[in-house]
TORDREN-579111 format. One record per residue (C-alpha): residue in one letter; x, z, y. Coordinates in Angstrom, 2 decimals. Each point is the difference from the previous one (the first is absolute). Example, Ala and Ser with C-alpha at 12.3 -4.5 7.8 and 13.67 -1.06 7.14 Angstrom:
<pts>
<a, <12.30, 7.80, -4.50>>;
<s, <1.37, -0.66, 3.44>>;
</pts>
This chain:
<pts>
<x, <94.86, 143.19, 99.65>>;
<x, <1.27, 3.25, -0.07>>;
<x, <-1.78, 2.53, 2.17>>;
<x, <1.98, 0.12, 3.68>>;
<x, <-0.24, 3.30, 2.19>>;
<x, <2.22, 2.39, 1.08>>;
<x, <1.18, 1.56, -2.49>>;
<x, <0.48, -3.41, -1.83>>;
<x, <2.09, -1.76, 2.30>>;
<x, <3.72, 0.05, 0.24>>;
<x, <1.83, 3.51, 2.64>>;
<x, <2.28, -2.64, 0.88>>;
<x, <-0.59, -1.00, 3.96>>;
<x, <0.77, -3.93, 0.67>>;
<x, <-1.47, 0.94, 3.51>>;
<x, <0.91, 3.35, 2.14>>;
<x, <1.21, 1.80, 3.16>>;
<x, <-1.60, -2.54, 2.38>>;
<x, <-0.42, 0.91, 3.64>>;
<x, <-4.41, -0.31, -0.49>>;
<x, <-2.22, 1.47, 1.66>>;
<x, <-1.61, 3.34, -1.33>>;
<x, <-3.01, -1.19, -2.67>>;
<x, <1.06, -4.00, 0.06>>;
<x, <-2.13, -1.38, -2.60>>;
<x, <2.12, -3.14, 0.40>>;
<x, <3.17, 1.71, -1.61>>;
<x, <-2.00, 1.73, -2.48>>;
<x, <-1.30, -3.12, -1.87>>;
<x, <3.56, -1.41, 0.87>>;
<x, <1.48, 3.01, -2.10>>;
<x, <-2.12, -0.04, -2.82>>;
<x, <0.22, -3.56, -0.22>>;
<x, <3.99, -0.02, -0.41>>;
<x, <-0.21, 2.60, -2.50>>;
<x, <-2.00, -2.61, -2.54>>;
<x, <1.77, -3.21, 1.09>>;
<x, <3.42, 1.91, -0.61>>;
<x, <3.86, -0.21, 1.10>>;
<x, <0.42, -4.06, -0.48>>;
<x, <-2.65, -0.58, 2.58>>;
<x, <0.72, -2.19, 3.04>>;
<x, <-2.09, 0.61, 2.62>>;
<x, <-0.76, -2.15, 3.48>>;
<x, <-1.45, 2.05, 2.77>>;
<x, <-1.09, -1.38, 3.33>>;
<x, <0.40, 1.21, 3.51>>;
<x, <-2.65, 3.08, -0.18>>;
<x, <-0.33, 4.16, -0.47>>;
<x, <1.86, -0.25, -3.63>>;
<x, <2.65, -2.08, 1.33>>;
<x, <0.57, 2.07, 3.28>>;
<x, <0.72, 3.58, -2.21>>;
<x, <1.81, -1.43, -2.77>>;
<x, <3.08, -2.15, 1.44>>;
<x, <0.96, 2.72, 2.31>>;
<x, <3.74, -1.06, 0.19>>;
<x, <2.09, 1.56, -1.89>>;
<x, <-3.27, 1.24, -2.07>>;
<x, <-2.07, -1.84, -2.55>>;
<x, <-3.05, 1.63, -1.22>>;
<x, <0.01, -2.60, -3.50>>;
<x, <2.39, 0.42, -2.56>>;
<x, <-0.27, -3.58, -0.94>>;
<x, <0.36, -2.88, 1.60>>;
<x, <-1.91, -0.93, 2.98>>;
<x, <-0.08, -1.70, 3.16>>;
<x, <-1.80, -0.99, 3.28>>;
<x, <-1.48, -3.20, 0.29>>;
<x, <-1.56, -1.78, 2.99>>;
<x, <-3.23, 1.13, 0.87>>;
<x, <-1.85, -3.70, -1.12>>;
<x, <1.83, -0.09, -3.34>>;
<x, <-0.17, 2.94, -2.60>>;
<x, <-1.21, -2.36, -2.42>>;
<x, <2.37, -3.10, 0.47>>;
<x, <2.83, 2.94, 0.37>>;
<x, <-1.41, 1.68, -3.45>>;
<x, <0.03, -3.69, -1.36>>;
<x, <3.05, -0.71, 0.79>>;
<x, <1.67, 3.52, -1.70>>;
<x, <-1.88, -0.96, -2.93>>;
<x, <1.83, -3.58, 0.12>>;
<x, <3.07, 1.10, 0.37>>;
<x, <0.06, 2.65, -2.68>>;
<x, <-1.37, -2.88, -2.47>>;
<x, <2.75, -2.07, 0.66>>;
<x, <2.85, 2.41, 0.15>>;
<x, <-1.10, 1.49, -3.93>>;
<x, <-1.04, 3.10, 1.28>>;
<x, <-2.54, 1.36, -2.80>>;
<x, <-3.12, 2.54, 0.05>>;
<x, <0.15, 0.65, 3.97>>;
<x, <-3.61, 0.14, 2.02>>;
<x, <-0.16, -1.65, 3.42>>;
<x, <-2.72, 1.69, 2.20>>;
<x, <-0.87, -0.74, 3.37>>;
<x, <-1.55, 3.08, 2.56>>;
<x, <-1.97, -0.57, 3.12>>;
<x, <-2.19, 1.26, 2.32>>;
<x, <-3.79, -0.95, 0.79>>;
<x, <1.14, -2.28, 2.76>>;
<x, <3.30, -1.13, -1.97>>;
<x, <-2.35, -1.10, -2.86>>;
<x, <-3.59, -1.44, 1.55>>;
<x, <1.68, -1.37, 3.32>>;
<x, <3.28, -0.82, 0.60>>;
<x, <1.44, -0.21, -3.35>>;
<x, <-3.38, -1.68, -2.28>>;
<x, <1.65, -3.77, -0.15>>;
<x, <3.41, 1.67, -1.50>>;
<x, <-2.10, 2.03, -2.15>>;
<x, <-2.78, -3.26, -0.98>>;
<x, <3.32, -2.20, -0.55>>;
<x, <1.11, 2.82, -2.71>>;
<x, <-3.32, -0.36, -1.70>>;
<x, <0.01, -3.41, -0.21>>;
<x, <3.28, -0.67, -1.29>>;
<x, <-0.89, 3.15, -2.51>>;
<x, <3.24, 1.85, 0.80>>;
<x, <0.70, 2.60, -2.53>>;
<x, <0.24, 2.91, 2.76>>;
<x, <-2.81, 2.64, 1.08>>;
<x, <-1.21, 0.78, 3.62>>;
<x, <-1.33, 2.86, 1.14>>;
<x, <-2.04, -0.03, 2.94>>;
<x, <-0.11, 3.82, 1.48>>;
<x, <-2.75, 0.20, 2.18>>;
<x, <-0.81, 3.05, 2.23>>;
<x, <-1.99, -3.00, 2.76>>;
<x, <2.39, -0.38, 2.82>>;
<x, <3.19, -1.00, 1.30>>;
<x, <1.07, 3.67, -0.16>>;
<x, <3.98, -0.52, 0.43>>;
<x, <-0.32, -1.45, 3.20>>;
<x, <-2.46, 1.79, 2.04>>;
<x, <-3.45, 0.01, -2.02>>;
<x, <-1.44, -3.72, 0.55>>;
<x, <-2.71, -1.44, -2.05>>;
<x, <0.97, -2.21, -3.03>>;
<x, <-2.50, -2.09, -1.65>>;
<x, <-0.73, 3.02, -2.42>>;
<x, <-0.91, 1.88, 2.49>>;
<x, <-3.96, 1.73, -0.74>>;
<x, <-2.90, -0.88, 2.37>>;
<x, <0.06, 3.38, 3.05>>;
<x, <3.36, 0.36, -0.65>>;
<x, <2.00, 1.34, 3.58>>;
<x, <3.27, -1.50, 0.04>>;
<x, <2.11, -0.24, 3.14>>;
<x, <-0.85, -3.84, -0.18>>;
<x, <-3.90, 0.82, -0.96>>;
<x, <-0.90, 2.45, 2.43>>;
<x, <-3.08, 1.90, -0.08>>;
<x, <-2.83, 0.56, 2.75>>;
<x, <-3.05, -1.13, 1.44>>;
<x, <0.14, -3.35, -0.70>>;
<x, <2.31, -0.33, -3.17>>;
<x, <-0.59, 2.23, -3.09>>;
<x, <4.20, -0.51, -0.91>>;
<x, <0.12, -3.10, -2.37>>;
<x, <-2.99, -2.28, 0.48>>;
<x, <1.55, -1.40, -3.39>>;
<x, <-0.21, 0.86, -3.59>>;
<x, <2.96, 0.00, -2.33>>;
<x, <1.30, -2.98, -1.43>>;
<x, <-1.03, -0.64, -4.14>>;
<x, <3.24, 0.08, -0.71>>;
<x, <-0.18, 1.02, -3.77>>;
<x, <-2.52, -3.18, -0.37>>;
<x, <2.12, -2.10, 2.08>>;
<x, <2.97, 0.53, -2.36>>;
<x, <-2.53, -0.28, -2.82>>;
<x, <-0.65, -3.66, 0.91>>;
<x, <3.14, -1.43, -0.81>>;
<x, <-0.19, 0.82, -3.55>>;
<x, <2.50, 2.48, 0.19>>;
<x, <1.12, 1.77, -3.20>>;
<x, <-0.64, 3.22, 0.50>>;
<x, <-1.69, 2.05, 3.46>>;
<x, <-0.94, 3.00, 0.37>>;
<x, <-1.58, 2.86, 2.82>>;
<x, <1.27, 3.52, -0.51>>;
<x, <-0.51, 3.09, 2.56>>;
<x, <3.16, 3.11, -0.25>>;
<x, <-3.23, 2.23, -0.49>>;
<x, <-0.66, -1.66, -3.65>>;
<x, <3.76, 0.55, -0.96>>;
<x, <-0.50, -0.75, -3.96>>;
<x, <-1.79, -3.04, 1.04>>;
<x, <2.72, -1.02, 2.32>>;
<x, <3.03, 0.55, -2.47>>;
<x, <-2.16, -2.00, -2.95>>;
<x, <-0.68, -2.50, 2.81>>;
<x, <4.47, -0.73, 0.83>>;
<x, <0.67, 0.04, -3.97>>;
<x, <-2.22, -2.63, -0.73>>;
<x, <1.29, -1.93, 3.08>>;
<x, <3.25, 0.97, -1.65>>;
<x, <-1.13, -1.60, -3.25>>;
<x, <-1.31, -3.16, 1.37>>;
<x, <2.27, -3.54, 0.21>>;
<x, <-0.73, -1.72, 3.12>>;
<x, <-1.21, 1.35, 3.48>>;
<x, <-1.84, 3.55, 0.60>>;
<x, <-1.61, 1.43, 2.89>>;
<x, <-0.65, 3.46, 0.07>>;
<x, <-2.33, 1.48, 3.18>>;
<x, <0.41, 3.58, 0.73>>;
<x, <-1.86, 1.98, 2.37>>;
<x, <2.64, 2.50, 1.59>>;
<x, <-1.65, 2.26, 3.04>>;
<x, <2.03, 0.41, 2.95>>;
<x, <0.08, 3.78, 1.67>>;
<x, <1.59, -1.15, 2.95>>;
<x, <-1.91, -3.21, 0.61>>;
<x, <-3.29, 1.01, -1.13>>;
<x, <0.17, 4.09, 1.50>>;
<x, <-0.61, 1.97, -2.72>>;
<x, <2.11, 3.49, -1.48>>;
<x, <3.16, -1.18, -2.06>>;
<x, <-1.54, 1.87, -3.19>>;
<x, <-3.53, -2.28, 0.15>>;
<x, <1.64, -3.28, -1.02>>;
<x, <-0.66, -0.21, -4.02>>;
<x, <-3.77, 1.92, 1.10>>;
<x, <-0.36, -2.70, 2.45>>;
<x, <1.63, -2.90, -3.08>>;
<x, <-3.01, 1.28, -1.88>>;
<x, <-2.65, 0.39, 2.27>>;
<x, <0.07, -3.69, 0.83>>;
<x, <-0.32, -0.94, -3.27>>;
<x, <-2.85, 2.12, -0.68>>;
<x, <-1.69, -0.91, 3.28>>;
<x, <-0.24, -3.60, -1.21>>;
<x, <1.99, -1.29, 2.99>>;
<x, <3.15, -0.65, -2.30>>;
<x, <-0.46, -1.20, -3.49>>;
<x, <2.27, -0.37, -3.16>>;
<x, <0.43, -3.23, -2.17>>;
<x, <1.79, -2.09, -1.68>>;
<x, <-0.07, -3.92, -0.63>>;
<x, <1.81, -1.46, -2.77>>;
<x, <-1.08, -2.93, -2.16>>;
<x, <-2.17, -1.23, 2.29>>;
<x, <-2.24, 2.62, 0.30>>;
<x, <-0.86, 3.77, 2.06>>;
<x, <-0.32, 3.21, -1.19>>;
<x, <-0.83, 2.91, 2.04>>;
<x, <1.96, 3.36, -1.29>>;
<x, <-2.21, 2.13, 1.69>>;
<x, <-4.09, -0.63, 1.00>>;
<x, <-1.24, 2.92, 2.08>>;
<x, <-3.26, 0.90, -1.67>>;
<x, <-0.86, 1.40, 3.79>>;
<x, <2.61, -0.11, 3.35>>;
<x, <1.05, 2.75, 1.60>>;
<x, <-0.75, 0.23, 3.57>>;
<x, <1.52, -2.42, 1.88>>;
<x, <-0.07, 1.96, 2.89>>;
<x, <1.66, 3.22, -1.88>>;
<x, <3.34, -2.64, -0.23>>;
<x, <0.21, -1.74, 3.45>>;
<x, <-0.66, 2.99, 1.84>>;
<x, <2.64, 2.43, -1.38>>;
<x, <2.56, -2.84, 1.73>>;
<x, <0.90, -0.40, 3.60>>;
<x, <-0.13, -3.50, 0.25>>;
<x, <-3.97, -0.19, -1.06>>;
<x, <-1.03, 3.80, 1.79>>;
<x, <-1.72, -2.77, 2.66>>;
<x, <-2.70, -1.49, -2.04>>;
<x, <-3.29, 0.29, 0.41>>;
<x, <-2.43, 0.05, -2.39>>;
<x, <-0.81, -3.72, 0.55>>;
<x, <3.12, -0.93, -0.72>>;
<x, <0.28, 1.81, -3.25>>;
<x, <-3.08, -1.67, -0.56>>;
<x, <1.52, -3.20, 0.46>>;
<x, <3.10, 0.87, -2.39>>;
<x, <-2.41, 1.07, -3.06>>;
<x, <-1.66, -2.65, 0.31>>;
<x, <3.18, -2.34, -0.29>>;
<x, <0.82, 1.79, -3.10>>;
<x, <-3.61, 0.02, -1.45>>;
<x, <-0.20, -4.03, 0.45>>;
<x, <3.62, -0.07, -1.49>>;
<x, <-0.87, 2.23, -3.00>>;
<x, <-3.29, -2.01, -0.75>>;
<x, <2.50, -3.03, -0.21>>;
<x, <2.58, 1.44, -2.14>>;
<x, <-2.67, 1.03, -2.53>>;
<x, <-2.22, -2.94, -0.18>>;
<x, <3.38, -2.22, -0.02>>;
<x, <2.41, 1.90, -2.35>>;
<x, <-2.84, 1.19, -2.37>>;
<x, <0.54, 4.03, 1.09>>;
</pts>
């Protein structure tokens, strides 16, 4: 495969003048996505941020085809494009379906498990930046242990989420899927390699992409791809892939960064304590000893 960057990939923009916020990570991974899946893509987006600044009436922010599902089915909507392009003779087209943290791991994961199991030839993209953000900043089931969240609030008693984040990437993994994948906007290379070979693959893919939120999480506009890194290099967000029934890690932190150094340059974690930083390294220490016992790291 072809080396993918940014002076590789196309000028064209499949994905542009959308009403985001200042910094989205979101539409960042949703532009550089387009720009390898290309101008016969269909895409399915649920209720959610990317779907609130891009069908701005009488404004579209794609330049191909697209539409707005319900919130439960991106993946039976996705399914059903791809259907319906197979039986009308419509040739070399890629059906991808985009949703949020809470789209994906909640509301929508029986559209999205239905997809795998039938083996759909589409791709989903879960863009996750751990909370309902389009409607007022409420936990999803991605949402990180101490997170603050208008639905997780933070204080004496509560530390924000009492929960850690779903295994989605492993949940997806467990259906056999074809292809799946974790990608962060700060590893961009990594994330472009990561859609093409989704691209490339018959059947279902699942592509999980961290995508920091300025206006959910409270951070300056101009941190987000610091921030896309950071976690990564913290250890509390790793990348992988799964295909042919077996893991690979991308990148294995000989050491983490401070853990601390990431959650505290964010609003929505300035309340923890050191305890409860404690309490999240020691989540991801128990979930790194399992990834590299289990998938041979």
């Amino acid at each position: 495969m072809a080396k993918l960057n940014a002076r590789t990939i196309t000028n064209n923009e499949y994905f542009y003048g959308h009403k985001a916020c200042g910094g989205c990570g979101e539409s960042l991974a949703l532009r550089h996505a387009m720009k390898i899946l290309g101008e016969n893509t269909f895409a399915a987006l649920p209720a959610g941020c990317m779907a609130a600044v891009s069908f701005i009436y009488p404004h579209m922010s794609f330049t191909t085809n697209a539409m707005i599902t319900p919130f439960a089915a991106t993946g039976a909507v996705a399914s059903g494009m791809a259907a319906g392009l197979k039986a009308l003779g419509v040739e070399n087209t890629q059906t991808i379906g985009i949703a949020g943290d809470g789209g994906t791991a909640d509301i929508g994961l029986q559209a999205l498990s239905g997809a795998i199991d039938r083996n759909d030839d589409i791709i989903y993209m879960c863009t996750d930046n751990e909370a309902y953000m389009n409607t007022g900043i409420q936990k999803s089931g991605l949402t990180p242990y101490g997170t603050r969240t208008t639905t997780s609030p933070a204080g004496k008693n509560l530390p924000g989420s009492i929960t850690h984040k779903k295994n989605m990437f492993e949940i997806v993994a467990a259906h056999g899927i074809s292809y799946a994948a974790t990608a962060s906007v700060g590893y961009l290379e990594d994330f472009l390699m990561k859609v093409q070979k989704a691209k490339d693959t018959k059947g279902t893919s699942f592509l999980h992409v961290f995508v920091p939120c300025p206006t959910g999480w409270g951070y300056p506009a101009d941190q987000t791809v610091a921030l896309a890194k950071a976690v990564v290099d913290s250890g509390l967000w790793y990348l992988a892939e799964y295909e042919n029934g077996e893991f690979t890690v991308n990148r294995n932190p000989k050491e983490f960064t401070p853990a601390k150094d990431y959650l505290k340059a964010q609003g929505r974690f300035k309340h923890l304590t050191d305890e409860d930083i404690e309490v999240i390294e020691a989540h991801r220490d128990k979930k790194w000893e399992m990834i590299r016992k289990k998938w041979n790291v």
